[in-house]
N, CA, C and O atoms as a GROMACS GRO file, in nm:
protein
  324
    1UNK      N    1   1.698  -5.405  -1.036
    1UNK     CA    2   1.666  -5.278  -1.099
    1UNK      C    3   1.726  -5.278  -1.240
    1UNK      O    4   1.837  -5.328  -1.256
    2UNK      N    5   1.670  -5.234  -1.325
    2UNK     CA    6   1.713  -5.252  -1.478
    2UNK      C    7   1.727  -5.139  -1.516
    2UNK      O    8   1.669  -5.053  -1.450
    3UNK      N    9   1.816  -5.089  -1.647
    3UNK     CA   10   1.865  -4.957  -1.693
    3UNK      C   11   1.737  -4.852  -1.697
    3UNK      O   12   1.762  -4.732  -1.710
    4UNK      N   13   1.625  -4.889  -1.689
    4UNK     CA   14   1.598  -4.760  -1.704
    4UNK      C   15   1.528  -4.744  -1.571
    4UNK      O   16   1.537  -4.623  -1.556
    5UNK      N   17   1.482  -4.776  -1.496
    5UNK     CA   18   1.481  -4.775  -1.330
    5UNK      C   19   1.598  -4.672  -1.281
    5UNK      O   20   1.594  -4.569  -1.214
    6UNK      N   21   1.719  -4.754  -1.351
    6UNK     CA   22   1.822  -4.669  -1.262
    6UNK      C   23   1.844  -4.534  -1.312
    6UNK      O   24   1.845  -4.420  -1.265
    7UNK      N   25   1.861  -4.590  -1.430
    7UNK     CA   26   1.827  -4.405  -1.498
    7UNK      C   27   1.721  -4.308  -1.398
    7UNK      O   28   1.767  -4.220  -1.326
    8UNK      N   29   1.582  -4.338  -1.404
    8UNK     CA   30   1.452  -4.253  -1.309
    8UNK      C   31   1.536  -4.198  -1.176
    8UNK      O   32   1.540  -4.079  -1.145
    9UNK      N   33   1.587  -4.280  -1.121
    9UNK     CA   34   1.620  -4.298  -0.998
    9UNK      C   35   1.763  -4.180  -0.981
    9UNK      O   36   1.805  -4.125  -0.879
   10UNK      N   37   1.801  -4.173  -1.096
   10UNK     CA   38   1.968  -4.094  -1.168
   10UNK      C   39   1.866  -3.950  -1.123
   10UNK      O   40   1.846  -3.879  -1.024
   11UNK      N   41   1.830  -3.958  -1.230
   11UNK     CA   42   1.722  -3.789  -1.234
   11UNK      C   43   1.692  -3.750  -1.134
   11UNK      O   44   1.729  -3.639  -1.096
   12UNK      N   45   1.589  -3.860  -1.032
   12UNK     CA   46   1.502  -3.790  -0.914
   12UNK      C   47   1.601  -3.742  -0.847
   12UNK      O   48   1.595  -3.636  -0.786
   13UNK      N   49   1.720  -3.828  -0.853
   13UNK     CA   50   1.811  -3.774  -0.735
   13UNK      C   51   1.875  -3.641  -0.773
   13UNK      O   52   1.902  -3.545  -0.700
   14UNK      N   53   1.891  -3.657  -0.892
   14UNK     CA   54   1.931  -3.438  -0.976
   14UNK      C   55   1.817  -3.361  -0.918
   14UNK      O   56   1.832  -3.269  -0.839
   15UNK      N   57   1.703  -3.405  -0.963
   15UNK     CA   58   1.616  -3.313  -0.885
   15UNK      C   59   1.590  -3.276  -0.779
   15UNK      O   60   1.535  -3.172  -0.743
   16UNK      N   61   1.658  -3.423  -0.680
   16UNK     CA   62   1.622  -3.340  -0.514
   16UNK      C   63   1.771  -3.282  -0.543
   16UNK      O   64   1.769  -3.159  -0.549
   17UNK      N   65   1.872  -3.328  -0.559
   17UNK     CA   66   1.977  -3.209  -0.524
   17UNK      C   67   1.960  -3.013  -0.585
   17UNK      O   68   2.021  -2.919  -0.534
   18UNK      N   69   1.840  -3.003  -0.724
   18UNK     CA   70   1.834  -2.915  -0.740
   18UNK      C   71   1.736  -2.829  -0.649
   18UNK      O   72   1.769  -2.713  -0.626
   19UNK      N   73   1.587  -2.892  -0.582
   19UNK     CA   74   1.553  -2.859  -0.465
   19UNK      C   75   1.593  -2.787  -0.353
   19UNK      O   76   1.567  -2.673  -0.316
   20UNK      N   77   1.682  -2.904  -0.292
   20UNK     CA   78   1.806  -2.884  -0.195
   20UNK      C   79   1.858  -2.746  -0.198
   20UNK      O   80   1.854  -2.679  -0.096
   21UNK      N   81   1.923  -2.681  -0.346
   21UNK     CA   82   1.957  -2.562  -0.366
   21UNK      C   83   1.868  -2.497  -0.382
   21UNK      O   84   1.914  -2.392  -0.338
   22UNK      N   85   1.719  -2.461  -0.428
   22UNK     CA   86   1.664  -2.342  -0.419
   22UNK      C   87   1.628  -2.317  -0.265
   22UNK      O   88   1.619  -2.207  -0.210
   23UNK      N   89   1.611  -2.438  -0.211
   23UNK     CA   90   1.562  -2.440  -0.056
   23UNK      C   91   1.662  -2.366   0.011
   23UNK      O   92   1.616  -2.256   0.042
   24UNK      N   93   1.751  -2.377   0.038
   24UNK     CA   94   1.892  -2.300   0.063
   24UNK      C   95   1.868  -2.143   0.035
   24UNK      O   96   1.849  -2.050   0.114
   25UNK      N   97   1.876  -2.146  -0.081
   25UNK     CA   98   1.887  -1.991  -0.166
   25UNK      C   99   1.791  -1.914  -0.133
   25UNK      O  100   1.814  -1.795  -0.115
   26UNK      N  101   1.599  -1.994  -0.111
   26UNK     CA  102   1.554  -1.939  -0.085
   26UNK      C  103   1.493  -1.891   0.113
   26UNK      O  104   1.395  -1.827   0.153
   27UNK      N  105   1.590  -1.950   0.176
   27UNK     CA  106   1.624  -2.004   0.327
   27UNK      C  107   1.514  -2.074   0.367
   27UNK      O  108   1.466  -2.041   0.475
   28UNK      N  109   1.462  -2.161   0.309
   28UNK     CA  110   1.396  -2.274   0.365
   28UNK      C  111   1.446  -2.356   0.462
   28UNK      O  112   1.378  -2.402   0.553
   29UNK      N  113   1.585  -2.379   0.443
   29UNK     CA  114   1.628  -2.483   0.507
   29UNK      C  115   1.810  -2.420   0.513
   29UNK      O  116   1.875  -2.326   0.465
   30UNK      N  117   1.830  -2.519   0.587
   30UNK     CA  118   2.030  -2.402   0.640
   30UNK      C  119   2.100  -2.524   0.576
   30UNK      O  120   2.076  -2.639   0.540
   31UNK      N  121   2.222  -2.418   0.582
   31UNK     CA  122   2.299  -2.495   0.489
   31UNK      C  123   2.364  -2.624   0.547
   31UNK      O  124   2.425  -2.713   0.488
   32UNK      N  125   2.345  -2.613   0.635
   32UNK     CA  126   2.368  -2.752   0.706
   32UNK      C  127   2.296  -2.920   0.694
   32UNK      O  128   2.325  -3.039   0.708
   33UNK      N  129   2.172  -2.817   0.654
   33UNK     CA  130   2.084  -2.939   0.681
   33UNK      C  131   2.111  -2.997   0.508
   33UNK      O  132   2.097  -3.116   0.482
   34UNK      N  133   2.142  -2.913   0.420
   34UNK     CA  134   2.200  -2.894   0.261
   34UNK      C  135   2.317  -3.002   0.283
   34UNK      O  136   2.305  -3.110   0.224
   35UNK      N  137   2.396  -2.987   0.338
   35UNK     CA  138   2.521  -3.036   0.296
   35UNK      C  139   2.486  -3.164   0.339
   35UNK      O  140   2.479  -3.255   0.257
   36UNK      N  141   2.460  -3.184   0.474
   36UNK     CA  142   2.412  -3.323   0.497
   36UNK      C  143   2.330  -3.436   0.350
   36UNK      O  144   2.366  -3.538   0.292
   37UNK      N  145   2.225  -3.356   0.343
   37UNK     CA  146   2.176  -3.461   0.265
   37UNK      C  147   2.226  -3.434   0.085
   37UNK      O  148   2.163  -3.489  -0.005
   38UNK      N  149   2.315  -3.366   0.064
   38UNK     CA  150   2.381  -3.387  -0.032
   38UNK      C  151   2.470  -3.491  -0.042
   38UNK      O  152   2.496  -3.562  -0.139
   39UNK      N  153   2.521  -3.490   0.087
   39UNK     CA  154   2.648  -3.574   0.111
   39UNK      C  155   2.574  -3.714   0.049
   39UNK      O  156   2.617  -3.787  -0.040
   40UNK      N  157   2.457  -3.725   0.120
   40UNK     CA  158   2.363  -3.854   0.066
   40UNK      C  159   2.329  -3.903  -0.055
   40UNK      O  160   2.338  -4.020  -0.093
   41UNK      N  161   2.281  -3.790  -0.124
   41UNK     CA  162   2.259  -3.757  -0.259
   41UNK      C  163   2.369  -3.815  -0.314
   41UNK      O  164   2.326  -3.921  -0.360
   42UNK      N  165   2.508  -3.807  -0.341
   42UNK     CA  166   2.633  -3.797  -0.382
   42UNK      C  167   2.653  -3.948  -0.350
   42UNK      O  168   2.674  -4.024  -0.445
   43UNK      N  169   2.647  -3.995  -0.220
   43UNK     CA  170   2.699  -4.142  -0.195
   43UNK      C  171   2.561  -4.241  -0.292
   43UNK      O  172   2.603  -4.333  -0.362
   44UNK      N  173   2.445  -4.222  -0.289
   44UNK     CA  174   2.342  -4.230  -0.361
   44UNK      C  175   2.340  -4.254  -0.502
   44UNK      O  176   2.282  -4.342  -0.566
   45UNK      N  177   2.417  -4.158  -0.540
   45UNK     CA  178   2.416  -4.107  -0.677
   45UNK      C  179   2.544  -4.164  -0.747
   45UNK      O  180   2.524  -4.167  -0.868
   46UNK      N  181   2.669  -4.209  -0.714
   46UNK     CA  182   2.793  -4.297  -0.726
   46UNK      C  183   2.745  -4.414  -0.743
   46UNK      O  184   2.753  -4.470  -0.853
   47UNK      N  185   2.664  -4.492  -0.593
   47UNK     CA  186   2.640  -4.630  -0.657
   47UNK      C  187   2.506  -4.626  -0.733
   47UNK      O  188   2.454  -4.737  -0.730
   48UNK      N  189   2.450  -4.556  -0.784
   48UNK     CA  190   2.338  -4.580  -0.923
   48UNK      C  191   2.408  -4.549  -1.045
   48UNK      O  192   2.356  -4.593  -1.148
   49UNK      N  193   2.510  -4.487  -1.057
   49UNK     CA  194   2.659  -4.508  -1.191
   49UNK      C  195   2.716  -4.593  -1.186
   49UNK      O  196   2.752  -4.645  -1.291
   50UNK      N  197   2.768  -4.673  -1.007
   50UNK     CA  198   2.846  -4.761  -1.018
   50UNK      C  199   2.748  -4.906  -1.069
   50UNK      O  200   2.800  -4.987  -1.145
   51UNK      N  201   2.628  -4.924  -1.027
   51UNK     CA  202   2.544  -4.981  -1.078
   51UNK      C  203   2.507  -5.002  -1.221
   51UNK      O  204   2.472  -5.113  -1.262
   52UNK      N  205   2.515  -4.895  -1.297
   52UNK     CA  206   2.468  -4.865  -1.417
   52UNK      C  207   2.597  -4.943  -1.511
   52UNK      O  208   2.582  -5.030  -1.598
   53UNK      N  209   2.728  -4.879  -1.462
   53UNK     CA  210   2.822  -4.944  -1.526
   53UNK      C  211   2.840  -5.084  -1.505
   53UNK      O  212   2.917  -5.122  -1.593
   54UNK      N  213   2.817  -5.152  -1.453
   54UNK     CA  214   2.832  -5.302  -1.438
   54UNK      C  215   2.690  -5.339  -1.527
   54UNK      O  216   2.671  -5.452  -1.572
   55UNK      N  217   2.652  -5.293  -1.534
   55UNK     CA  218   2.470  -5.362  -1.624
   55UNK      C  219   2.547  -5.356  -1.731
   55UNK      O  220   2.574  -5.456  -1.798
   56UNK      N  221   2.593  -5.228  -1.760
   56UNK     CA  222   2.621  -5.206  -1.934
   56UNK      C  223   2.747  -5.302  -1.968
   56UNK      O  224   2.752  -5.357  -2.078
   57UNK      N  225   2.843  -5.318  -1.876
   57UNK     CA  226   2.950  -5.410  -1.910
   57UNK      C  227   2.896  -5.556  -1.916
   57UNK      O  228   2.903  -5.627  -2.016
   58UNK      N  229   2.838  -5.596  -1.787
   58UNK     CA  230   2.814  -5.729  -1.832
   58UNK      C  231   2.733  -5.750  -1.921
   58UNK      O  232   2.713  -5.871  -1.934
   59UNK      N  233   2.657  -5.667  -2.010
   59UNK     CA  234   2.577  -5.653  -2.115
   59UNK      C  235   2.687  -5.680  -2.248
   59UNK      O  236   2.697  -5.765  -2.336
   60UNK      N  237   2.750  -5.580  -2.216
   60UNK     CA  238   2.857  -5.601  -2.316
   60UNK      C  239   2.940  -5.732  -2.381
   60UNK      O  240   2.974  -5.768  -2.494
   61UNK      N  241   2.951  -5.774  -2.266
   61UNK     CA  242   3.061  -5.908  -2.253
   61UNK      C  243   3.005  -6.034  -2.204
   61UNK      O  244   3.049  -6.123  -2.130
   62UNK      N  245   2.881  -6.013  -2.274
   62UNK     CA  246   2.759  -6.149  -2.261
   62UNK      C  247   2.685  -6.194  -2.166
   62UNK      O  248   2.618  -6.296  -2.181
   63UNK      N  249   2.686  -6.142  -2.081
   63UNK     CA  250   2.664  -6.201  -1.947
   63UNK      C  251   2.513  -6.150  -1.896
   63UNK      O  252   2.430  -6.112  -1.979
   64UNK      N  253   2.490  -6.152  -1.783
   64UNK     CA  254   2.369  -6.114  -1.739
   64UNK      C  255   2.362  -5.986  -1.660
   64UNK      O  256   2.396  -5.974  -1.543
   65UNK      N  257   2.310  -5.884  -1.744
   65UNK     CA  258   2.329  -5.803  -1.622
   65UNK      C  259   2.236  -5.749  -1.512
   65UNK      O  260   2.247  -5.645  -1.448
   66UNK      N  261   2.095  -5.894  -1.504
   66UNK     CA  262   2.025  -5.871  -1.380
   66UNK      C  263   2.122  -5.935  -1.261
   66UNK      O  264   2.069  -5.946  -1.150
   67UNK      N  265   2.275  -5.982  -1.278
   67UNK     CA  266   2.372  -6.041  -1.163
   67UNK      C  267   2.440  -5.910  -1.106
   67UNK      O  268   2.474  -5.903  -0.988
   68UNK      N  269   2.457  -5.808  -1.196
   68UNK     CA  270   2.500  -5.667  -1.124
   68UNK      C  271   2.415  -5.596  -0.974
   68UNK      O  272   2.302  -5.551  -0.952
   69UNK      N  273   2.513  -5.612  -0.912
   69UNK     CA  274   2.453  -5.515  -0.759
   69UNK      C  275   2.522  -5.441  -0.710
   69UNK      O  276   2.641  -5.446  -0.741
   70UNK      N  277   2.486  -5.365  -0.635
   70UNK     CA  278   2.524  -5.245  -0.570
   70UNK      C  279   2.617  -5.230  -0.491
   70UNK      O  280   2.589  -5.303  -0.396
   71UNK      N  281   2.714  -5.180  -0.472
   71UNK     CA  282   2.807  -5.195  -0.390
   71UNK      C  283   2.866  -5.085  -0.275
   71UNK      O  284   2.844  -4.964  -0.279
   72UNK      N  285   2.922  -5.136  -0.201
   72UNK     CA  286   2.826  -5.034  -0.073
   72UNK      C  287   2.936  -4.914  -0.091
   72UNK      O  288   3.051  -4.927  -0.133
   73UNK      N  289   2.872  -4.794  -0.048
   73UNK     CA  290   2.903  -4.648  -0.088
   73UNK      C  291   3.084  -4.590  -0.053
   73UNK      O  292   3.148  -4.494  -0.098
   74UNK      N  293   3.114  -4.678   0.029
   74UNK     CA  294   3.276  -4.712   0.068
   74UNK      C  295   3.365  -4.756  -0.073
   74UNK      O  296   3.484  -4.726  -0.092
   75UNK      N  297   3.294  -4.819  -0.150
   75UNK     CA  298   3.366  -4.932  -0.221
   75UNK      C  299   3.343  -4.800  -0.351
   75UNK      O  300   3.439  -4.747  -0.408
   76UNK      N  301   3.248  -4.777  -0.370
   76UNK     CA  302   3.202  -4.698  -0.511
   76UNK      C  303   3.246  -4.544  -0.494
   76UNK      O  304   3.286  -4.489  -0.597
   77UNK      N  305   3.242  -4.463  -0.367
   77UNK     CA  306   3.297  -4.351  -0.357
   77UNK      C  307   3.431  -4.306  -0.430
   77UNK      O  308   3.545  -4.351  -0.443
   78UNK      N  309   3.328  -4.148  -0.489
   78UNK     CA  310   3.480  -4.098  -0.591
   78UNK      C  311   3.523  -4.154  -0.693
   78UNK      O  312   3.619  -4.103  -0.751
   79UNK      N  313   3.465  -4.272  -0.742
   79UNK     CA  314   3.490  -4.327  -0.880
   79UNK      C  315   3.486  -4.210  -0.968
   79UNK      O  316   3.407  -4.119  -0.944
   80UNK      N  317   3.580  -4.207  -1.087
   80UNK     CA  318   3.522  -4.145  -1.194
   80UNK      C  319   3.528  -4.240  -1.292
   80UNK      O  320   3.575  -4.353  -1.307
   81UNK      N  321   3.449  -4.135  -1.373
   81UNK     CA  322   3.395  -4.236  -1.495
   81UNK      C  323   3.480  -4.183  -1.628
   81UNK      O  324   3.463  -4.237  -1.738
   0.00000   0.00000   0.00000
């Protein structure tokens, strides 16, 4: 996946989380079923930053950054940037 893939992929996932909340607000769906797939959203949404940042570094520092991959949602959770 290349920077701007992951970027698309950054957004769609803002957009279902903004979904998620009108669905809620407007009681489409309970807040349960909300938090769940936020939780997803969120583990989702960490490794496509944690992703993003390894492209741009090994970009940086010569290297290749179609060798950057994903790393599983344990390892990338709660990073800040």
């Amino acid at each position: 996946m290349d920077q701007e893939q992951i970027l698309a992929k950054i957004t769609a996932m803002v957009d279902d989380e903004r979904r998620l909340r009108d669905a809620v607000a407007s009681g489409q769906i309970d807040s349960a079923t909300e938090h769940e797939r936020l939780g997803q959203l969120e583990r989702e949404l960490d490794q496509c930053w944690d992703l993003l940042r390894q492209r741009r570094a090994k970009s940086e520092f010569g290297e290749n950054p179609d060798e950057a991959r994903v790393r599983p949602s344990s390892q990338v959770e709660g990073y800040q940037s």
